[in-house]
GUVEX-103047 format. One line per 4 residues: number of its first residue (from 1); their letters; for each residue x, y, z of C-alpha. Coordinates in steps of 0.02 Angstrom, whole numbers. Example, Ala and Ser with C-alpha at 12.3 -4.5 7.8 and 13.67 -1.06 7.14 Angstrom:
1	as	615:-225:390  684:-53:357
//
This chain:
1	xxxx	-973:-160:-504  -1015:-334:-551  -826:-411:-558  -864:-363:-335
5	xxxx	-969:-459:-207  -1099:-336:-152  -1060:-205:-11  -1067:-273:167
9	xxxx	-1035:-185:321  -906:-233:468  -1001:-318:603  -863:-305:731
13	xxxx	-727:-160:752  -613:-90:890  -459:21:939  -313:-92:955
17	xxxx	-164:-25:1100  -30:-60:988  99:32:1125  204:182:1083
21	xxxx	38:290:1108  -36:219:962  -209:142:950  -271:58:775
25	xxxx	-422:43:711  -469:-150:659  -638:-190:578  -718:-368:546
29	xxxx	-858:-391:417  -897:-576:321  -919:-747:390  -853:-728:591
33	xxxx	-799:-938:570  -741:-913:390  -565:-916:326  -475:-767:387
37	xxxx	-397:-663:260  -337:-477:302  -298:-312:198  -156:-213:203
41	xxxx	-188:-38:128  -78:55:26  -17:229:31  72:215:145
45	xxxx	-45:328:249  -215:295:151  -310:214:266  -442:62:226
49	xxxx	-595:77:115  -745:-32:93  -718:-61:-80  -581:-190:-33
53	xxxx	-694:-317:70  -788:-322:-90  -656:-436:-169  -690:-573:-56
57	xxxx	-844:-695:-44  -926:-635:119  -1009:-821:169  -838:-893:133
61	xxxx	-721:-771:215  -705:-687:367  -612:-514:320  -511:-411:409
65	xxxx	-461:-229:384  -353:-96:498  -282:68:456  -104:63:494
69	xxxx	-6:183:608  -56:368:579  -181:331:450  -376:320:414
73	xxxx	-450:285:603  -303:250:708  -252:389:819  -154:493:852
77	xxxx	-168:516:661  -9:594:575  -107:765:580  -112:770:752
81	xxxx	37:887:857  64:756:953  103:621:811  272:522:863
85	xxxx	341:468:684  491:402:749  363:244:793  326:216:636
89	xxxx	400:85:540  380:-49:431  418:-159:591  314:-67:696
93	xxxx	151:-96:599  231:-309:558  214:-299:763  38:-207:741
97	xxxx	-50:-350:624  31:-493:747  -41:-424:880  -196:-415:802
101	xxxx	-195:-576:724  -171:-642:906  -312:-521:958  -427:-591:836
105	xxxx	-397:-775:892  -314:-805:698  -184:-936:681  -157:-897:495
109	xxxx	-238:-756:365  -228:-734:174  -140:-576:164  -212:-459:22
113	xxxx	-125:-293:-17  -89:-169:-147  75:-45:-195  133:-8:-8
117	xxxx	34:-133:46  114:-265:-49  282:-220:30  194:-230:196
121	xxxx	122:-401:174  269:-471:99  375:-393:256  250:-478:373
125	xxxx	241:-649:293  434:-655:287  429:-598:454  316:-738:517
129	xxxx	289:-877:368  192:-987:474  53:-877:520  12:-832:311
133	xxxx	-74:-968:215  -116:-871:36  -52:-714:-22  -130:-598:-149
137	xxxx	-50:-444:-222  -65:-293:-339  59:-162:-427  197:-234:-334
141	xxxx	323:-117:-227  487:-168:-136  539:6:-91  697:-33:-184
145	xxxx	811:110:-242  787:90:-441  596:95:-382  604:241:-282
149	xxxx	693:327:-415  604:298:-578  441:362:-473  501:515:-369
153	xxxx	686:552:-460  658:580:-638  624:411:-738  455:425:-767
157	xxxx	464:591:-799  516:549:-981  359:510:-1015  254:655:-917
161	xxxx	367:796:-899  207:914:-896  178:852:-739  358:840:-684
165	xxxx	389:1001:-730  276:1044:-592  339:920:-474  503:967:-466
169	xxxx	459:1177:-478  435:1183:-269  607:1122:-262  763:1225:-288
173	xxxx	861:1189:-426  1010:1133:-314  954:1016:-199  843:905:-351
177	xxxx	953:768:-328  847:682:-222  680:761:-211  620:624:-82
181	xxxx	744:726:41  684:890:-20  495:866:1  554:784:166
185	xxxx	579:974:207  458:1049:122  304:959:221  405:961:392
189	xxxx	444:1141:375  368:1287:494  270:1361:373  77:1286:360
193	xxxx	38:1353:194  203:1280:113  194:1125:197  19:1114:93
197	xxxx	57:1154:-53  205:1036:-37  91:919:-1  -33:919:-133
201	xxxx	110:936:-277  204:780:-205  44:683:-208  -31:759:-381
205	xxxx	118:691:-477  102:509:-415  -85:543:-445  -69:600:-626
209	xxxx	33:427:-666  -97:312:-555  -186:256:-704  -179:244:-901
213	xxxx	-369:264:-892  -440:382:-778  -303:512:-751  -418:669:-723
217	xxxx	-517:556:-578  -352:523:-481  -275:688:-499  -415:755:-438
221	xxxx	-433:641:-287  -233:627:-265  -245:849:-254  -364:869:-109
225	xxxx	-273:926:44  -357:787:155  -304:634:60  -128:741:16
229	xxxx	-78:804:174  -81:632:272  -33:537:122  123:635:89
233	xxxx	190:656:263  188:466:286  248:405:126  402:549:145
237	xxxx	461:465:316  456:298:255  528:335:70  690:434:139
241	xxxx	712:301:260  714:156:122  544:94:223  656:27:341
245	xxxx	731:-139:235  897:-179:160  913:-137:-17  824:-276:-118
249	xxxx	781:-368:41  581:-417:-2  656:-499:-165  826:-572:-87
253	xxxx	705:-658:47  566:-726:-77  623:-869:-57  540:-889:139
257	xxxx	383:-890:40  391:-1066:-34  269:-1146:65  130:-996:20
261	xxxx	72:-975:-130  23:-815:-191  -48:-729:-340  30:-577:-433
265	xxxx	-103:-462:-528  16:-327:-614  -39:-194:-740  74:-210:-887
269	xxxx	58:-6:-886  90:18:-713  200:179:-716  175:210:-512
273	xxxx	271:18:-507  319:-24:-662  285:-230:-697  491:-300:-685
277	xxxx	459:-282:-483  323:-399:-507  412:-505:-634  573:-519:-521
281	xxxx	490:-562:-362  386:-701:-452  563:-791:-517  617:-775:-341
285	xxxx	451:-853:-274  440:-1014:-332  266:-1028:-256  189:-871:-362
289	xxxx	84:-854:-502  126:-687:-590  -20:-616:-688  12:-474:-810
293	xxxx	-142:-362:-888  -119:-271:-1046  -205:-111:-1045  -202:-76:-837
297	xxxx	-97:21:-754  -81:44:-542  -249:90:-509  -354:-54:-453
301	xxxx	-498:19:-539  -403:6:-712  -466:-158:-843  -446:-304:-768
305	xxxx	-366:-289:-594  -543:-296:-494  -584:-466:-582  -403:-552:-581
309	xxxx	-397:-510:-378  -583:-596:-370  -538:-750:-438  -382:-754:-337
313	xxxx	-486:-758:-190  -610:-856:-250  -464:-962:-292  -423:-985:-103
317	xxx	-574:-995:-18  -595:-1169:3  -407:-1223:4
//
């Protein structure tokens, strides 16, 4: 992809004790005296990928990734018996990327995150201001309740009610009023094969709506049972509990951010997180740059996203 720096490998990595029981996987790959910037993947429960370092100059940057609580590397993962969920929280894995930041010797890091991971950052920077210097952000989330609701609750099912159809079909017909709650069951319940399935039909019908582009690529990839399974079980305990923040908290608090500036790259067809999120938290931010793309939707891969998130870092690499 020519809109990426070419791929690089990490040339440090570790487990990081994060207490609870939890260790999480950190990586290092780019300049080791460059300016620190680190990802926050989405999901949650996805995990890093290598396709994210790529949107940073290597010689200019030195990039950090970890997978967050449960996810990618980090163990116990959420498919494990022995997985405690109850520490897992949005201010569990805030207290994870401190203590790496302080592992790593970093007094400040551009954060750069996407979907879940823009909730994430934005919880960590307002969380600890001082220790963000740029931020950089795509398909904005807030975990809000209108949010949570036009995704898993029936608004966007006016435009794919195919898929909704079979979204809502593992559920019975009384307890659809919140489906978060009802796949809550469904993928905690005794019964392996059902907890599947549950799985893989949560995750297909945010897959089917990921992008305007290449629908068939992430339904495909959103259906397999080892991306589902983790994916679903994670997002599910952090959805029913409202990720843990006040309702409208990440935009009520924007205002922390005035001393960072940040850069908003929002698909204008973004039916995952549909562009007003992105709209409201730049009027709150008075330190943002909001950039809308006609023709994207969430996926990063969709026109214009992989570009506009380049020059954003290329942006900040010698401020």
């Amino acid at each position: 992809m020519e809109e990426l720096y070419p791929p690089i490998s990490p040339h440090e990595h570790g487990m990081l004790d994060v207490g609870d029981g939890n260790l999480v996987y950190w990586e290092v790959s780019g300049n080791p005296n460059g300016k620190p910037a680190v990802v926050v993947h989405g999901g949650p429960g996805s995990g890093s990928t290598p396709l994210t370092r790529r949107l940073f100059d290597p010689a200019t940057y030195r990039i950090v990734q970890f997978d967050q609580r449960g996810a990618g590397r980090s163990v116990p993962h959420v498919r494990d018996p022995g997985c405690d969920m109850s520490a897992n929280t949005t201010w569990h894995l805030v207290a994870d990327m401190e203590r790496l930041r302080e592992r790593l010797g970093i007094q400040r890091w551009l954060l750069l995150g996407g979907s879940w991971g823009a909730t994430l950052a934005l919880a960590y920077a307002q969380r600890h201001p001082l220790r963000v210097s740029e931020i950089v952000l795509r398909g904005v989330f807030t975990a809000r309740q209108c949010e949570l609701d036009w995704l898993y609750n029936g608004g966007a099912a006016h435009l794919f009610p195919d898929e909704w159809e079979r979204y809502v079909a593992m559920v019975a017909p009384g307890e659809r009023a919140d489906m978060l709650a009802a796949y809550w069951q469904l993928v905690t319940g005794r019964d392996h094969a059902v907890r599947e399935r549950a799985a893989v039909t949560w995750s297909a019908w945010e897959g089917a709506l990921v992008s305007v582009q290449q629908r068939q690529r992430y339904l495909g990839s959103y259906s397999a049972p080892g991306f589902a399974v983790p994916f679903a079980k994670i997002a599910l305990h952090y959805f029913t509990n409202r990720a843990w923040l006040a309702e409208g908290q990440l935009i009520d608090e924007a205002g922390t951010l005035s001393a960072i500036p940040g850069v908003l790259v929002q698909g204008r067809y973004d039916l995952v997180c549909p562009p007003v999120t992105a709209y409201e938290l730049h009027k709150a931010w008075p330190g943002s740059r909001l950039v809308l793309l006609d023709g994207a939707g969430h996926a990063v891969t969709d026109p214009g996203i992989l570009p506009a998130l380049r020059q954003a870092t290329d942006t900040f690499a010698t401020r």
